[in-house]
C-alpha positions in Angstrom: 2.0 105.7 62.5 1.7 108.2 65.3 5.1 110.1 65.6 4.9 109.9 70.1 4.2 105.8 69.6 7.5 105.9 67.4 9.2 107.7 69.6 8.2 105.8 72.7 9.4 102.0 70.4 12.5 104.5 69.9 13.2 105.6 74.1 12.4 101.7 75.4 15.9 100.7 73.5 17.8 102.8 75.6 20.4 103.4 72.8 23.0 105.5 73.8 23.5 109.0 73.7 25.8 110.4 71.0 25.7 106.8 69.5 23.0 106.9 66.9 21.0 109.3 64.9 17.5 109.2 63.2 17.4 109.6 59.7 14.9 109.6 56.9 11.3 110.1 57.4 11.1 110.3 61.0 13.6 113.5 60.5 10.2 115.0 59.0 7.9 113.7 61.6 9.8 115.1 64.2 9.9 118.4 62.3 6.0 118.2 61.8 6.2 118.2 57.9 5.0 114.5 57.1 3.8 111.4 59.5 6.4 108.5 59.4 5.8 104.5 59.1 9.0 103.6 61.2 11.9 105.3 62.0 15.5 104.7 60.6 18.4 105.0 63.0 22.1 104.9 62.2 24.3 103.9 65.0 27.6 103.4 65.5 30.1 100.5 65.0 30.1 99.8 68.4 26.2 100.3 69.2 25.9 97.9 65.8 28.0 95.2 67.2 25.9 95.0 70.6 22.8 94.7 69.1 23.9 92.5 66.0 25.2 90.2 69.2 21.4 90.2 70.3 19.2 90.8 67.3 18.9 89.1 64.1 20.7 90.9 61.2 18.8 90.8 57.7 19.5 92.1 54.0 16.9 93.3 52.3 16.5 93.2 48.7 18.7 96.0 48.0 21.4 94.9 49.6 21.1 97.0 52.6 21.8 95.1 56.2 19.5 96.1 58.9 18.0 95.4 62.1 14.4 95.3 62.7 13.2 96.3 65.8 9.2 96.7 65.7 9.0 100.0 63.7 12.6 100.8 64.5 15.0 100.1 61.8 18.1 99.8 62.4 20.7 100.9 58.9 23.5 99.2 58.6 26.4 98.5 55.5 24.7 99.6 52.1 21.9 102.1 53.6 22.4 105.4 51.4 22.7 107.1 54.7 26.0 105.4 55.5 27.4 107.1 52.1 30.5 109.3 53.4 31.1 111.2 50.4 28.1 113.1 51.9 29.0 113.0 55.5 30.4 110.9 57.8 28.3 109.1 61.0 30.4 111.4 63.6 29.6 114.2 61.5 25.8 113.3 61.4 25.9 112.6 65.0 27.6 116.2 66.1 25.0 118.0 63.6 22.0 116.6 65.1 19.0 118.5 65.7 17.1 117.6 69.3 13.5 117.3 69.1 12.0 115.7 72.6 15.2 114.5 73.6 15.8 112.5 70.2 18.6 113.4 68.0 17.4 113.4 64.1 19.7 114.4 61.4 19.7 117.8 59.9 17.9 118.9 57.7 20.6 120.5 55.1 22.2 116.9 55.1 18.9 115.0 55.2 18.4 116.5 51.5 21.5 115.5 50.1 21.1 111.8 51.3 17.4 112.8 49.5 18.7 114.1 46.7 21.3 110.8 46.0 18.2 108.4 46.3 16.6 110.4 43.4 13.0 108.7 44.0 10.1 110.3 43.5 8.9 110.2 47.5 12.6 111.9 48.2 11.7 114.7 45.5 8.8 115.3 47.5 10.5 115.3 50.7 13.3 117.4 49.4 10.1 120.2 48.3 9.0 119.8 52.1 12.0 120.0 53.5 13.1 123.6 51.3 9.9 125.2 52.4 10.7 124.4 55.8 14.0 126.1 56.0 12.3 129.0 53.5 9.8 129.3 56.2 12.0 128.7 59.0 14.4 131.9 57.7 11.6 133.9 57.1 10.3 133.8 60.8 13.7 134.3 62.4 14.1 137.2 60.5 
């Protein structure tokens, strides 16, 4: 899907500032390294709370609870990105990286959750994401 159509689903919530951060694919999109289906957001307790109270929960197949919300998906208990042996939400959330006024994770933590998932799309996510800070160095330098 079109990155701007993503991130205009995305701005008509109106979630919160400092209460949620993208993660996964759309990281990349917004970065310009790969096109994104959907994008997945991690809020907080809070932010998950007030729109459990209004949207239907589900579990998917993996055990992962979500919200769905058109092509925004919403991560809840279970989601690999939720894992704080690799970082904590507050931590994700103060790392952020703006891109159009979104806040997407960073990069250096988007591998590790990429590198936990171990399937092959994250290997190839993890190459993109490598020659993106490579390339990124180089050009500050």
């Amino acid at each position: 899907m079109e990155f701007q159509k993503l991130v205009k689903q995305l701005r008509e919530l109106n979630l919160p500032e400092g209460e949620y951060v993208v993660v996964g694919s759309g990281a990349l999109a917004a970065r310009g390294m790969r096109e994104a289906n959907d994008l997945d957001i991690l809020v907080t307790k809070h932010l998950w709370d007030s729109l459990a109270s209004n949207y239907k929960v589900e579990i998917t197949p993996e055990g992962i609870e979500n919200i769905n919300l058109g092509d925004i998906q919403i991560l809840g208990k279970g989601s690999v990105f939720s894992d704080e042996s690799i970082a904590d939400l507050q931590t994700l959330i103060q790392t952020t990286e703006a891109v159009e006024g979104i806040r997407f994770i960073s990069l250096p933590y988007l591998k590790k959750f990429k590198q936990k998932l171990g399937r092959e799309k994250d290997l190839k996510d993890i190459k993109l994401i490598d020659n993106y800070l490579r390339d990124s160095s180089r050009s500050s330098e």
